[in-house]
C-alpha positions in Angstrom: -14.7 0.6 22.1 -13.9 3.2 19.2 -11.7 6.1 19.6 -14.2 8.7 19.2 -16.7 7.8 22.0 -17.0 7.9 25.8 -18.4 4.7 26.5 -19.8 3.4 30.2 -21.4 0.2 31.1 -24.4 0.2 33.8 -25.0 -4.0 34.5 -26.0 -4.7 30.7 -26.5 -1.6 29.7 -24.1 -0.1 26.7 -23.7 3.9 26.8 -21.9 5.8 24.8 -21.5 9.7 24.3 -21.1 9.1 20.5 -20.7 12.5 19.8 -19.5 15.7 22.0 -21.2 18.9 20.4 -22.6 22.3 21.5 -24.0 25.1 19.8 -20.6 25.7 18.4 -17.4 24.6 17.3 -17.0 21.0 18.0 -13.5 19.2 18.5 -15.8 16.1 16.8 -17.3 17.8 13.6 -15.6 21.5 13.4 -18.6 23.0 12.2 -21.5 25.3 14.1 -24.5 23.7 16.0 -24.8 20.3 17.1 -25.7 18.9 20.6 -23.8 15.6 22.5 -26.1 12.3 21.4 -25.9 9.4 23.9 -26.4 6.1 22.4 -28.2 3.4 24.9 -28.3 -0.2 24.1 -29.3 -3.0 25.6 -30.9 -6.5 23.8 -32.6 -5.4 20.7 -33.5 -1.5 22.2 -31.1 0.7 20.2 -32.1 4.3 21.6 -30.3 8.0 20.8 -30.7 10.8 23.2 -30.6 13.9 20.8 -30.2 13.6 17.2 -28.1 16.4 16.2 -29.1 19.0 13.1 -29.9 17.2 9.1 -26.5 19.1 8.7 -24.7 16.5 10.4 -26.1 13.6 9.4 -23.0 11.7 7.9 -21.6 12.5 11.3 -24.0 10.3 13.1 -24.2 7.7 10.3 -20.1 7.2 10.5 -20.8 6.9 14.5 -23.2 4.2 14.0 -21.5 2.6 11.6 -18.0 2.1 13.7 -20.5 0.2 16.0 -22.6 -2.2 13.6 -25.2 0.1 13.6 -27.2 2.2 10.7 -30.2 4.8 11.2 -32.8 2.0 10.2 -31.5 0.2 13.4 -32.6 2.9 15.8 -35.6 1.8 18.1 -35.9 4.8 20.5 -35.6 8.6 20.1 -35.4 10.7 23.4 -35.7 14.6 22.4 -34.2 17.5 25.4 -35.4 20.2 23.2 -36.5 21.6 20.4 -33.3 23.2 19.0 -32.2 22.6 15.5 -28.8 20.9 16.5 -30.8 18.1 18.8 -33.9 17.5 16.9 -32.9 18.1 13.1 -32.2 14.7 12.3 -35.4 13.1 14.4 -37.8 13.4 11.0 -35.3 11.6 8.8 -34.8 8.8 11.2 -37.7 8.0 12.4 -39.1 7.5 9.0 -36.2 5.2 8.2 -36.2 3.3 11.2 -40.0 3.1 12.5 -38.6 4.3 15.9 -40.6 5.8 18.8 -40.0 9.5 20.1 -40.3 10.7 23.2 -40.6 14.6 23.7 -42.9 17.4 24.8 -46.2 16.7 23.4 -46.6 20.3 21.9 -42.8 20.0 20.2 -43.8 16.4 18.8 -47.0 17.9 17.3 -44.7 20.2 14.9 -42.5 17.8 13.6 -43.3 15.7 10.4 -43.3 12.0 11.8 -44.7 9.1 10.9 -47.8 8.1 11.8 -47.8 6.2 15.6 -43.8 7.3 16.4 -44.6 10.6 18.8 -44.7 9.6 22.4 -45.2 13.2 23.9 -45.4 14.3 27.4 -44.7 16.7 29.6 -42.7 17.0 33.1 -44.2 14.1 35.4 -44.5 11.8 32.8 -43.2 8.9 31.6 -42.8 5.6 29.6 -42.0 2.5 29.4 -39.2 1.1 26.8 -38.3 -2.5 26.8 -37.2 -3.2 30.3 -36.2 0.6 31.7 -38.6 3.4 32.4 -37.9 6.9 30.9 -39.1 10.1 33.2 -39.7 13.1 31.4 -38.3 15.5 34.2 -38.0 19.7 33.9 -34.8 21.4 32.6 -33.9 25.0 32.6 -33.5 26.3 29.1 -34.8 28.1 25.9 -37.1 25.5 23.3 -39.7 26.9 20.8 -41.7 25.7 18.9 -42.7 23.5 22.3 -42.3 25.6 25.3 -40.0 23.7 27.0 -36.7 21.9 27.2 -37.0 18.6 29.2 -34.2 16.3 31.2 -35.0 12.6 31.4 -34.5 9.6 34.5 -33.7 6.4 32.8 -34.6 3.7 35.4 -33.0 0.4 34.4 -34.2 -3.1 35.4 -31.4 -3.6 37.6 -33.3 -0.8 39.8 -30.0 2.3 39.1 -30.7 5.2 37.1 -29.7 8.2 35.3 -30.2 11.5 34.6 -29.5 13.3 31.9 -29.8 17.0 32.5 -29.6 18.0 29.4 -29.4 21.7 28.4 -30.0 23.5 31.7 -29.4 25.9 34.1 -29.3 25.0 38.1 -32.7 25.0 39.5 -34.6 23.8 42.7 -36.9 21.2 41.8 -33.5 19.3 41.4 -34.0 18.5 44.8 -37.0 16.7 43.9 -35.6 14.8 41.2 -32.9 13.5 43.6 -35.3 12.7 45.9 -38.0 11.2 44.0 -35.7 9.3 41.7 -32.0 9.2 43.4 -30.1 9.0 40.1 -27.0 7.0 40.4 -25.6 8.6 37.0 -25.3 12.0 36.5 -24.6 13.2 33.2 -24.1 17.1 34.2 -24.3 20.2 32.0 -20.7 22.0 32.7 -20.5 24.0 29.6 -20.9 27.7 30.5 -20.7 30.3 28.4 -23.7 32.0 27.0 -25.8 29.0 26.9 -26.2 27.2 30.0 -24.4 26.8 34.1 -21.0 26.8 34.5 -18.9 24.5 35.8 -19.0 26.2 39.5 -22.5 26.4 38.9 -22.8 22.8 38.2 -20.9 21.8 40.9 -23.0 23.5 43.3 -26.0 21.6 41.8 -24.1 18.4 42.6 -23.1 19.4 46.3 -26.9 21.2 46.5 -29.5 18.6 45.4 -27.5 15.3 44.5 -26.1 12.0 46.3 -24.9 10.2 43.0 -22.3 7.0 43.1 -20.7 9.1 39.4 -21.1 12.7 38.1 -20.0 12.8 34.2 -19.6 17.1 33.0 -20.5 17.2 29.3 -20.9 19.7 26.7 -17.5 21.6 27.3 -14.2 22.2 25.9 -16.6 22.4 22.0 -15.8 26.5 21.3 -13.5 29.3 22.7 -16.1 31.0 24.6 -17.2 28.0 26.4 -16.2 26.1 29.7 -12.5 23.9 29.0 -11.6 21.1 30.7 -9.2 22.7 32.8 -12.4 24.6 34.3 -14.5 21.7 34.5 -11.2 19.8 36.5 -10.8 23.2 38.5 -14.6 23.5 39.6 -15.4 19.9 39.8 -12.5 18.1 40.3 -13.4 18.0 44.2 -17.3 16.5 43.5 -17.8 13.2 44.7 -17.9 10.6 43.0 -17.0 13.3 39.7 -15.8 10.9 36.3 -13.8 13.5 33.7 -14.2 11.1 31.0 -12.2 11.8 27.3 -12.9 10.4 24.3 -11.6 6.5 24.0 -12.8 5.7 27.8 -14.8 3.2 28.7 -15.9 2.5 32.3 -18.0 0.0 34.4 -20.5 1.5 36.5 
């Protein structure tokens, strides 16, 4: 484990929050506009959820590298949204790296990829990667060009799952999610702000629509004007089942 991740275990499955961003200052790069990325490996599937903006790039690379790993490596590429600071990278990577990327049909359409790579969708679909399933499920947010942000189910082969909300505000058809799916992960939008729910907000989501065994706030504690950790601890510190992990951690779920 390096000291710049958040790293978690679910059976054989390697996660790890490689980098911590938001539209704003980041404690990990100090500079404007970049979104968390989740690294997911498991045998020879090495897949990113977000990319982060071209801007960043050595960012990512040094990331990969602390972990054996290089851009060519990359096998999977799940996309939230269209916003420069998740998806700038996507173009340059999957041309290095022949990966697949999973998005909204009409965002995938507008990118520059190589031939064969886009896997679009929409909300109620899905696809299979190696061994887990990935759900393309709705999110409450601003995306253009594409119309609309997405969260994603992974469902892994041990039969647990996660969700990543990605950028979102609270919304019913989390029920549904819960219900259809019953994530055992949640990897929660706390951040606040301007941009998405807050941390009260997001711990009414949990108590509202969710039964999961762990709950893991991100994107906070990047900017002044955002959510800090003493809000996320104040708000959600009382959530079942809640995981305030810092960078360095590593967990078995």
């Amino acid at each position: 484990m390096d000291q710049n991740g958040k790293q978690f275990r679910i059976g054989g499955y390697e996660i790890d929050i490689i980098v911590h961003g938001f539209p704003g200052k980041s404690v990990c790069h100090g500079s404007l506009g970049f979104s968390t990325i989740a690294l997911i490996r498991h045998g020879d599937r090495i897949a990113l959820v977000d990319v982060g903006s071209f801007g960043q790039r050595h960012l990512l690379q040094a990331q990969l590298a602390e972990r054996g790993l290089k851009p060519a490596d990359v096998t999977d590429i799940l996309l939230t949204h269209s916003h420069g600071d998740h998806v700038g990278d996507a173009e340059a990577i999957a041309a290095a790296s022949g990966a697949k990327v999973i998005g909204v049909f009409d965002h995938l359409k507008s990118l520059n990829l190589p031939e064969g790579a886009a896997m679009g969708g929409n909300p109620g679909g899905k696809f299979k990667v190696g061994d887990v399933t990935v759900n393309l499920v709705p999110a409450m947010h601003s995306s253009s060009p594409g119309g609309r942000p997405l969260g994603y189910v992974v469902q892994f082969a041990d039969g647990r799952s996660l969700y990543d909300t990605g950028d979102t505000w609270i919304f019913g058809d989390m029920a549904l999610i819960d219900e259809i799916f019953s994530p055992n992960i949640v990897l929660l939008q706390a951040g606040g702000g301007p941009y998405n729910q807050d941390p009260g907000i997001a711990a009414l989501a949990i108590k509202k629509y969710f039964k999961a065994d762990v709950v893991i706030p991100m994107h906070y504690g990047t900017w002044p004007i955002l959510s800090a950790e003493a809000d996320v601890k104040a708000e959600l510190g009382g959530t079942a089942g809640i995981k305030i992990m810092q960078p360095g951690d590593s967990a078995d779920f």
